[in-house]
C-alpha positions, 0 to 999 in steps of 0.5 A: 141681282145675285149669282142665282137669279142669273142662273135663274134667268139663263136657265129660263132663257134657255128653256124659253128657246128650247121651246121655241126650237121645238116648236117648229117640229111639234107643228109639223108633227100635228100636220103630219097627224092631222094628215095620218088621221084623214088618210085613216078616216078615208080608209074607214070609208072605202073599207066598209063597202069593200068588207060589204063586196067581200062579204057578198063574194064569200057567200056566192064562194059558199052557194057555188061550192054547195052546187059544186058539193052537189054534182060532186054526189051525183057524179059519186052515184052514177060512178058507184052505177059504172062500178056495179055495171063494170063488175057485172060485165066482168062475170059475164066475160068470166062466164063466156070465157069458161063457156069457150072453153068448155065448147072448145074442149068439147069440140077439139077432141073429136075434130082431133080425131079426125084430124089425126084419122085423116092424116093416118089415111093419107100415110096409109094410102101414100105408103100403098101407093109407094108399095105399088110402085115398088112392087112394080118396080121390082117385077119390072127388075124381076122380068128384066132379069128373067128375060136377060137370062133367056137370051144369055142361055 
């Protein structure tokens, strides 16, 4: 045997257990697949009935949302009745506000008036009742006077 075959046969020696120290690792690999491949199996089996549950949960989302679409107009409606309402109870206020007013106006000048009437007669009749008093006052003084020259004389 030459120099080549020796290298030949070492050469396949050592690829020979090369192989063999692979060998290991690969067979714990193809478990580790095996494994991989029932795990994803089994997934496929309970993800369809769950898609299935999802799907039936949306469409009830769906039906639910279009119920709530529809009271949703409707609350719509009776708010644009409230708004017709309000605006009309607020011209009715704009009108009894001006009808006060004009009311008011109409009977605050003469109850005015009178007011001011009787306040002038009160002043009149206090300013006659003064003067009296006064004018008796001075005749009085006057008489005293009269009567204390009289006896002085």
């Amino acid at each position: 045997m030459g120099f080549l075959e020796v290298a030949a046969l070492i050469a396949a020696i050592a690829f020979a257990m090369l192989v063999l120290i692979l060998t290991l690792p690969i067979l714990r690999l193809r478990h580790t697949v095996d494994a991989t491949t029932r795990m994803i199996n089994e997934l496929n089996d309970r993800t369809g009935p769950l898609l299935g549950d999802v799907n039936t949960t949306v469409r009830n989302v769906n039906v639910t949302l279009e119920q709530v679409q529809t009271s949703l107009d409707g609350v719509n409606l009776q708010l644009a009745k409230v708004d017709t309402m309000t605006s009309h109870a607020q011209n009715i206020s704009a009108n009894v506000a001006n009808l006060v007013t004009v009311v008011s106006a109409a009977a605050a000048n003469p109850l005015v008036k009178v007011a001011a009437f009787g306040y002038g007669v009160r002043k009149a009749a206090s300013a006659r009742r003064h003067a009296e008093t006064e004018r008796e006052v001075r005749d009085t003084i006057k008489a005293q006077r009269r009567a204390a020259r009289r006896g002085n004389q």
